[in-house]
Chimera marker file (.cmm) of the C-alpha trace (Angstrom):
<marker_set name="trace">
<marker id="1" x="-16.335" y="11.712" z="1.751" r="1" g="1" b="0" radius="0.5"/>
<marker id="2" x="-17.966" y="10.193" z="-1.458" r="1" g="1" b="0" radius="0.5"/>
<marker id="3" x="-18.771" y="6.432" z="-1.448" r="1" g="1" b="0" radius="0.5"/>
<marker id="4" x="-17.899" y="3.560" z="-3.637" r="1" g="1" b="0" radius="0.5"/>
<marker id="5" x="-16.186" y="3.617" z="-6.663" r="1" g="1" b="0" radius="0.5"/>
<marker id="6" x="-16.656" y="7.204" z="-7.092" r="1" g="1" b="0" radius="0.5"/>
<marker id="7" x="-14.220" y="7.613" z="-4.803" r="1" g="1" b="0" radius="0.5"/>
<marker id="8" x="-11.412" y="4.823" z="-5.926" r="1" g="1" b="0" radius="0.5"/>
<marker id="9" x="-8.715" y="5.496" z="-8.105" r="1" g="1" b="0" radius="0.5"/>
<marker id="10" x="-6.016" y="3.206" z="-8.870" r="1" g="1" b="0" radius="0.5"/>
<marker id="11" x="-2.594" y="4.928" z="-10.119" r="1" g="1" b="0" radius="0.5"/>
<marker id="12" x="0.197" y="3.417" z="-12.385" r="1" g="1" b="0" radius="0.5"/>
<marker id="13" x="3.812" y="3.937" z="-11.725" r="1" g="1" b="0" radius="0.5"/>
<marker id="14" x="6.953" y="2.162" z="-12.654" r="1" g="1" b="0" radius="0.5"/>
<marker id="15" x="10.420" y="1.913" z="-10.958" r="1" g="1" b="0" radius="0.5"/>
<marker id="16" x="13.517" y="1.270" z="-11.532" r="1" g="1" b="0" radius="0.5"/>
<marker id="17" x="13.947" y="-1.801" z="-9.494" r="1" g="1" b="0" radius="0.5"/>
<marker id="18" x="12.209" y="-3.956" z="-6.785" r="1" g="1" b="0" radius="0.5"/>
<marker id="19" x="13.570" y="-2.347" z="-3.932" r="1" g="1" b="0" radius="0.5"/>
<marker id="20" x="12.581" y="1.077" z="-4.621" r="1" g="1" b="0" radius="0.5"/>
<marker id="21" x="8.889" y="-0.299" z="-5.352" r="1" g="1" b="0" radius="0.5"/>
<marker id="22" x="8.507" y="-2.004" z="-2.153" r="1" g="1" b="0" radius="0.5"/>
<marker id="23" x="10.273" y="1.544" z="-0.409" r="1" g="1" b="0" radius="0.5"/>
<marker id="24" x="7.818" y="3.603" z="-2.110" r="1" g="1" b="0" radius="0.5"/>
<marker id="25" x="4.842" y="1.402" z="-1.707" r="1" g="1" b="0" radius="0.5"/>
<marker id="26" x="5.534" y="1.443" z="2.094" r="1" g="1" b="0" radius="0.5"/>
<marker id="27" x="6.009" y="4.394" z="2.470" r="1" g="1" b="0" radius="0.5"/>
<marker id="28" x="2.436" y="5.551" z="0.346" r="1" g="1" b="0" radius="0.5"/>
<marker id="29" x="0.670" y="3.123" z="3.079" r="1" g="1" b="0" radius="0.5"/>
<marker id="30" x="2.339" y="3.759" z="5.808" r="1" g="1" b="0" radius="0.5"/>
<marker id="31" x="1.094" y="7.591" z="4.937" r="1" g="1" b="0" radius="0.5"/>
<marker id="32" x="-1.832" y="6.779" z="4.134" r="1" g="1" b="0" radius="0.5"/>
<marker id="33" x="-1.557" y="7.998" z="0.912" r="1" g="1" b="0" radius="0.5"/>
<marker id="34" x="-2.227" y="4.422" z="-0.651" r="1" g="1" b="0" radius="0.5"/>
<marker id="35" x="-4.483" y="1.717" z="0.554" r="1" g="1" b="0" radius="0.5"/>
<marker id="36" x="-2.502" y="-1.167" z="-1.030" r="1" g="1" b="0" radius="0.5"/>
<marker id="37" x="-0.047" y="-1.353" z="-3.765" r="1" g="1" b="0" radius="0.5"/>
<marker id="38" x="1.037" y="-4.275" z="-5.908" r="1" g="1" b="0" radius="0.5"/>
<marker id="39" x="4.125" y="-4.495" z="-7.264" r="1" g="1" b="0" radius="0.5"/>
<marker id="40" x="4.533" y="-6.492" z="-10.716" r="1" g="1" b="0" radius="0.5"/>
<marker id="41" x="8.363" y="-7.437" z="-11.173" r="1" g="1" b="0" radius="0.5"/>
<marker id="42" x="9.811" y="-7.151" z="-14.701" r="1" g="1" b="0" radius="0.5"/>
<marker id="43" x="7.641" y="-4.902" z="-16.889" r="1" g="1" b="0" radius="0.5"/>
<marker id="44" x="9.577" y="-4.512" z="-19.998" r="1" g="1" b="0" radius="0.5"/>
<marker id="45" x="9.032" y="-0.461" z="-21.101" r="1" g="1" b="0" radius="0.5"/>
<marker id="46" x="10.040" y="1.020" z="-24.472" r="1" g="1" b="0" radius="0.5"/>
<marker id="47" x="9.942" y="4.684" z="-24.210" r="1" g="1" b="0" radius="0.5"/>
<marker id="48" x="11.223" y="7.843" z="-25.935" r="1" g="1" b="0" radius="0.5"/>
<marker id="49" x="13.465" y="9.555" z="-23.715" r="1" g="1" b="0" radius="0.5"/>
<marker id="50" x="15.732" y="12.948" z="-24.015" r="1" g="1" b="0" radius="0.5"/>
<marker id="51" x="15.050" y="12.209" z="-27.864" r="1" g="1" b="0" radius="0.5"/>
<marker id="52" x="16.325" y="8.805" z="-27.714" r="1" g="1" b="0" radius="0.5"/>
<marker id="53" x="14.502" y="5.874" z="-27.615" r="1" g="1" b="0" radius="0.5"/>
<marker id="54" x="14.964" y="3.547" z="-24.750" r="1" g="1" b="0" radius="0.5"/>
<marker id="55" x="14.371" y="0.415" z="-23.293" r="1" g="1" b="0" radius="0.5"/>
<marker id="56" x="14.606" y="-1.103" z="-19.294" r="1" g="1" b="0" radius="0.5"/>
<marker id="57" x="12.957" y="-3.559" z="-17.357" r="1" g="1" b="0" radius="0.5"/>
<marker id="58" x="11.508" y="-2.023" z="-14.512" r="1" g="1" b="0" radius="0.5"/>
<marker id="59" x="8.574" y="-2.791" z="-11.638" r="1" g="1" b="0" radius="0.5"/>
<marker id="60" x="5.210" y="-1.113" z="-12.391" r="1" g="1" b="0" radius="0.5"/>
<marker id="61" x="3.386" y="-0.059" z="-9.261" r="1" g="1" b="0" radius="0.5"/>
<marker id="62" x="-0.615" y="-0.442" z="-9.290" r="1" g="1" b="0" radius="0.5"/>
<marker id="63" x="-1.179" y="1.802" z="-6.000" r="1" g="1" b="0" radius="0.5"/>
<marker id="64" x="-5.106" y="1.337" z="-4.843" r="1" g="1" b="0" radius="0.5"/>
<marker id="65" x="-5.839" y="5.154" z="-3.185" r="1" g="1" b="0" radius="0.5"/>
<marker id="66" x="-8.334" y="7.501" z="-3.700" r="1" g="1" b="0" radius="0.5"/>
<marker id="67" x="-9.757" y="10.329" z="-5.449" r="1" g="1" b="0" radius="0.5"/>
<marker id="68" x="-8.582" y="13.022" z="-2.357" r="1" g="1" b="0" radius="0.5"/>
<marker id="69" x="-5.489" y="11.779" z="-1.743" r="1" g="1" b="0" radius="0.5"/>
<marker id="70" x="-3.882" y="12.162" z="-5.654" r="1" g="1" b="0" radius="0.5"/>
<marker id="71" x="-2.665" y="15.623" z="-5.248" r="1" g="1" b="0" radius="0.5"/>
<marker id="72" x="-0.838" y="14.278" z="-2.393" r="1" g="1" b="0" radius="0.5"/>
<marker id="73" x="-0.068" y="11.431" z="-3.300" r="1" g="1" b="0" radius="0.5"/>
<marker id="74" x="1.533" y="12.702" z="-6.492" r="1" g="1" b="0" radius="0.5"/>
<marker id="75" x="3.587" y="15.336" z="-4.785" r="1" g="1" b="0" radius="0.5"/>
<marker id="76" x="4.677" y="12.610" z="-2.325" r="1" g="1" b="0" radius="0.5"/>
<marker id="77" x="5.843" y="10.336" z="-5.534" r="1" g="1" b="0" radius="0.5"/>
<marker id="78" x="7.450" y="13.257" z="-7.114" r="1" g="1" b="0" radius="0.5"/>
<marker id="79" x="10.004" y="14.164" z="-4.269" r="1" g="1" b="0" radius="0.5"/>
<marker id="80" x="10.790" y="10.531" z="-3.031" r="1" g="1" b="0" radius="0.5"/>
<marker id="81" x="10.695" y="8.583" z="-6.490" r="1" g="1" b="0" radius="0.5"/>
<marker id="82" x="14.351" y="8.504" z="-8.196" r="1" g="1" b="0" radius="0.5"/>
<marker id="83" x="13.173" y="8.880" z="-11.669" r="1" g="1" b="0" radius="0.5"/>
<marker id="84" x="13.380" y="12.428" z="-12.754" r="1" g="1" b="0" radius="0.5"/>
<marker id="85" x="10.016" y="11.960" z="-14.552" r="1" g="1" b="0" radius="0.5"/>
<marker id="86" x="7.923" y="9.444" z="-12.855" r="1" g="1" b="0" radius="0.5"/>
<marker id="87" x="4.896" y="7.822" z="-14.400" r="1" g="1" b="0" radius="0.5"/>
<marker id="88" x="1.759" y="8.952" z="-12.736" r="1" g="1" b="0" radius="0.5"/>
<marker id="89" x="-1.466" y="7.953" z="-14.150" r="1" g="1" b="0" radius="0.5"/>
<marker id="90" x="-4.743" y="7.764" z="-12.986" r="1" g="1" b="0" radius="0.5"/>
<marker id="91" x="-7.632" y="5.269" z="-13.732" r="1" g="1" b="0" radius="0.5"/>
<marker id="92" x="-10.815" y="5.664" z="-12.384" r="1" g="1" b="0" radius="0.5"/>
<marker id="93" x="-12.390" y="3.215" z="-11.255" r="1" g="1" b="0" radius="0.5"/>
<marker id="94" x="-16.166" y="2.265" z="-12.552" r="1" g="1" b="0" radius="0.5"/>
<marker id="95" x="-16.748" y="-0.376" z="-9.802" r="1" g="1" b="0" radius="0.5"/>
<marker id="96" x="-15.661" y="-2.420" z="-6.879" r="1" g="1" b="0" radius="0.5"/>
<marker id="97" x="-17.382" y="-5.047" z="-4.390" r="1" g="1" b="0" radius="0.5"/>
<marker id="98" x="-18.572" y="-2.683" z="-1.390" r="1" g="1" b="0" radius="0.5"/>
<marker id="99" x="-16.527" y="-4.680" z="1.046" r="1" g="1" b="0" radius="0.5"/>
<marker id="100" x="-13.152" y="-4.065" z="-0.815" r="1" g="1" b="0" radius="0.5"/>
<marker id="101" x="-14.156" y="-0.143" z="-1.384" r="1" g="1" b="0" radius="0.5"/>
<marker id="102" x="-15.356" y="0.064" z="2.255" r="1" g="1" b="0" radius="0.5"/>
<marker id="103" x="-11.653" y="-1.103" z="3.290" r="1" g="1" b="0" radius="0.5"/>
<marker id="104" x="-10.006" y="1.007" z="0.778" r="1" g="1" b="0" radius="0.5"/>
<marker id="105" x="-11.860" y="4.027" z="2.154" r="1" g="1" b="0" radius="0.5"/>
<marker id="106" x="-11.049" y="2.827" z="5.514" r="1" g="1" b="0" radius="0.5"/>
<marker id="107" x="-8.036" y="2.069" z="5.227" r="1" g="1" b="0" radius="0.5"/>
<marker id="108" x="-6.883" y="6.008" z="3.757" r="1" g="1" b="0" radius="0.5"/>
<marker id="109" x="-8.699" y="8.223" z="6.691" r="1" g="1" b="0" radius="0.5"/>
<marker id="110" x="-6.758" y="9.163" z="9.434" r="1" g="1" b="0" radius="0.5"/>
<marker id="111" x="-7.291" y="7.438" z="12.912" r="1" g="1" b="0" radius="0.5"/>
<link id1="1" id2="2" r="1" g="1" b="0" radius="0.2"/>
<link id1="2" id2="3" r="1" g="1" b="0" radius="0.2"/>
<link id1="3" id2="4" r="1" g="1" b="0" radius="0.2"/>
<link id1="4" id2="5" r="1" g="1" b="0" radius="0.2"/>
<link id1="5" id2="6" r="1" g="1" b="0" radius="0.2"/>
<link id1="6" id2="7" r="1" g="1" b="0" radius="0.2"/>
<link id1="7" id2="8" r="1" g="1" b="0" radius="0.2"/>
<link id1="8" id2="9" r="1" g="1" b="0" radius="0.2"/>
<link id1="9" id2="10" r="1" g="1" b="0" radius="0.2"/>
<link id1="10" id2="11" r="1" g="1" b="0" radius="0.2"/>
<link id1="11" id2="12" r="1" g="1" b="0" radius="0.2"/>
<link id1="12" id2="13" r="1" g="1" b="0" radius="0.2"/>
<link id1="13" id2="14" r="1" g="1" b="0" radius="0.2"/>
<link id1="14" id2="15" r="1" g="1" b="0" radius="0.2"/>
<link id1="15" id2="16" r="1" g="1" b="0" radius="0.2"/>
<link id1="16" id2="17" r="1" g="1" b="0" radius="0.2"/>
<link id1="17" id2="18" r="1" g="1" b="0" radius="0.2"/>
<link id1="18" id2="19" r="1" g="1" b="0" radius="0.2"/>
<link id1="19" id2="20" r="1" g="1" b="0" radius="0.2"/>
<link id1="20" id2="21" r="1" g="1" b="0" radius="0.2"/>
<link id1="21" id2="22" r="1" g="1" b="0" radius="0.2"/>
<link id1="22" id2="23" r="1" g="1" b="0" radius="0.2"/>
<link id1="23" id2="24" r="1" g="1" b="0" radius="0.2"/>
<link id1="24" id2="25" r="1" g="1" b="0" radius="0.2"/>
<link id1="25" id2="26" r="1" g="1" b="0" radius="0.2"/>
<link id1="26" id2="27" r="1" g="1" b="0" radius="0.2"/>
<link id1="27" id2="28" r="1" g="1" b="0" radius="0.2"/>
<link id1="28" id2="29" r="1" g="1" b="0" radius="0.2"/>
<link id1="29" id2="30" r="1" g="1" b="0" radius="0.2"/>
<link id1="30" id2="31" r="1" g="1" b="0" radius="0.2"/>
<link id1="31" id2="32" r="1" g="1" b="0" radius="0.2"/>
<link id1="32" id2="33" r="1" g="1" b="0" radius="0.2"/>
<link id1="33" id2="34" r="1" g="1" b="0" radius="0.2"/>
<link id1="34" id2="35" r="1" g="1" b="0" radius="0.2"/>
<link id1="35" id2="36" r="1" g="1" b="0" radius="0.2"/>
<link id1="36" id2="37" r="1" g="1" b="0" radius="0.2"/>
<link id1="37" id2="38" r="1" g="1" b="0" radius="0.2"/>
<link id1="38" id2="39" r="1" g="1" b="0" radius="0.2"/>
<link id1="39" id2="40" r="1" g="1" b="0" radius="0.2"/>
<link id1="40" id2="41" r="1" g="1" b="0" radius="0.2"/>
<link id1="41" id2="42" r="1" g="1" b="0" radius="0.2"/>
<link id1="42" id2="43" r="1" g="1" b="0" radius="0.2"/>
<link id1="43" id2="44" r="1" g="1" b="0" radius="0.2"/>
<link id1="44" id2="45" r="1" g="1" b="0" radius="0.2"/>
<link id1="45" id2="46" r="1" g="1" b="0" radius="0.2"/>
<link id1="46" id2="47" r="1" g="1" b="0" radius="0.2"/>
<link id1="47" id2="48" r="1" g="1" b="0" radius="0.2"/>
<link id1="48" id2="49" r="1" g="1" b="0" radius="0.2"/>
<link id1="49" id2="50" r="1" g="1" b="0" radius="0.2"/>
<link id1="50" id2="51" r="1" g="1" b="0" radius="0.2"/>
<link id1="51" id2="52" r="1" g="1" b="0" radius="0.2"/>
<link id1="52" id2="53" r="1" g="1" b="0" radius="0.2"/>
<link id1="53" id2="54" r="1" g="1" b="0" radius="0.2"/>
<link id1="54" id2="55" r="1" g="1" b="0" radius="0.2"/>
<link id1="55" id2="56" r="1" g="1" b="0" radius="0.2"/>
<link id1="56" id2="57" r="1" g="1" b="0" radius="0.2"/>
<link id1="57" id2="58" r="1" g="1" b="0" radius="0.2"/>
<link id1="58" id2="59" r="1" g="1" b="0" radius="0.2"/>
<link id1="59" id2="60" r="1" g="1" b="0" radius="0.2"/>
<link id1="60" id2="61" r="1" g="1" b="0" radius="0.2"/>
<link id1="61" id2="62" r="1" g="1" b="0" radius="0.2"/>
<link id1="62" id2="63" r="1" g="1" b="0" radius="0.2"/>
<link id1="63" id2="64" r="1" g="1" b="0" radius="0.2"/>
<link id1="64" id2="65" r="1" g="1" b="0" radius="0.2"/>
<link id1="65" id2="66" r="1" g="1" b="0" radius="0.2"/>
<link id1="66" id2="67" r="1" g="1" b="0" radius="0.2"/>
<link id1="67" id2="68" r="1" g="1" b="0" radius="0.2"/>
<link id1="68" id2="69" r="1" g="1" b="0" radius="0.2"/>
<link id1="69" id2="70" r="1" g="1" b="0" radius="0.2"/>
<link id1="70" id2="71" r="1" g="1" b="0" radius="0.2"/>
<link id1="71" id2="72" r="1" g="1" b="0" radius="0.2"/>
<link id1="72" id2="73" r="1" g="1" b="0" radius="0.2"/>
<link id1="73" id2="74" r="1" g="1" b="0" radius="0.2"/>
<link id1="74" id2="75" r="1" g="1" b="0" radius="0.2"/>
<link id1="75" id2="76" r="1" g="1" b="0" radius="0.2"/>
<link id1="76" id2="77" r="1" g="1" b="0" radius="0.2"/>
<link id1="77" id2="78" r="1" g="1" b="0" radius="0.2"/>
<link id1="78" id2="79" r="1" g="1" b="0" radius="0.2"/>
<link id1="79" id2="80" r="1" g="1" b="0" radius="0.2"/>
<link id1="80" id2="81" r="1" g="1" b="0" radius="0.2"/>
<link id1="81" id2="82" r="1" g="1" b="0" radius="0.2"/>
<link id1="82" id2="83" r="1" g="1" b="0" radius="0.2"/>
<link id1="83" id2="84" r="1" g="1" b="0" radius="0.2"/>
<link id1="84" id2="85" r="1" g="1" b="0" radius="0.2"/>
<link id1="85" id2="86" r="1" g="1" b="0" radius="0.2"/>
<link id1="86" id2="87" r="1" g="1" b="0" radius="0.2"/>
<link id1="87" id2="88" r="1" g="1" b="0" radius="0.2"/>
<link id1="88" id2="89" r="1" g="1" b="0" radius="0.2"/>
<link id1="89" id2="90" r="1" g="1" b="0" radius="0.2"/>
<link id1="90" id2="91" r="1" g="1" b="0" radius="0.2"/>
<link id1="91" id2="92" r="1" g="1" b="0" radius="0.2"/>
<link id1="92" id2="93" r="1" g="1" b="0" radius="0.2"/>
<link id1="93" id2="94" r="1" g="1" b="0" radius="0.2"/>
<link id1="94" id2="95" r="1" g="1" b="0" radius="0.2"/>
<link id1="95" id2="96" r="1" g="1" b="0" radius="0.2"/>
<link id1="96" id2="97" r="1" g="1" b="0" radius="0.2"/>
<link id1="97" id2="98" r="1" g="1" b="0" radius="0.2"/>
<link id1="98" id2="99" r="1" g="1" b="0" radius="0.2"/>
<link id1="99" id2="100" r="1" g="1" b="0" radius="0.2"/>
<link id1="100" id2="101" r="1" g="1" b="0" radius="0.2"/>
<link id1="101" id2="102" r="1" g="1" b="0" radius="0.2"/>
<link id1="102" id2="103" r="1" g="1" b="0" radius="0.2"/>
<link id1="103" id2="104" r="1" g="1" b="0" radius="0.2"/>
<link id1="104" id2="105" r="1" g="1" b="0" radius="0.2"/>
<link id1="105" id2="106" r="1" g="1" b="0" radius="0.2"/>
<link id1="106" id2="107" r="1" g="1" b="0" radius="0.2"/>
<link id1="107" id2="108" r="1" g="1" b="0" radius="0.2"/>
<link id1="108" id2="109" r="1" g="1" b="0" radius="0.2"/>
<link id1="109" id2="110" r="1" g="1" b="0" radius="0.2"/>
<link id1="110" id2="111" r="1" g="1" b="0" radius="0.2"/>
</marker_set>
């Protein structure tokens, strides 16, 4: 398993509501899919949608994971997430105290 902040990724999503964040970020944890995920209430998005352009206040989800979990993690998003296009972004992450990456790391491998 790589070390650090090699490893760390955090991923951007956004829901429709504060209810389905907190389901989904439970569930991601509870999977192990997702170390930790914070939930910001009330991101105003402006989008183009179906050609139209849109506009809803939704909760953005920062989920802390890592890099060998994504493909996972992103099918995992895609079949539980009610959107019919959900956000899923990737950042890398360039670095990270060790204790906080040592926990991440920890906290995604399987007892």
């Amino acid at each position: 398993m790589p070390d650090g902040a090699s490893f760390a990724r955090i991923v951007l999503t956004t829901t429709a509501n504060p209810e389905e964040a907190e389901r989904l970020a439970r569930t991601l944890v509870e999977e192990r899919l997702a170390a930790c995920a914070s939930l910001v209430p009330n991101v105003r998005s402006i989008y183009r949608w179906q050609g139209k352009v849109e506009g809803s206040t939704e909760t953005m989800l920062l989920i802390k994971t890592g890099a060998e979990q994504l493909a996972a993690l992103e099918a995992r998003i895609l079949a539980i997430h009610s959107y019919q296009t959900p956000e899923f972004l990737v950042l890398r992450v360039d670095a990270g105290s060790a204790g906080y990456l040592d926990w991440l790391m920890a906290s995604l491998s399987k007892p």
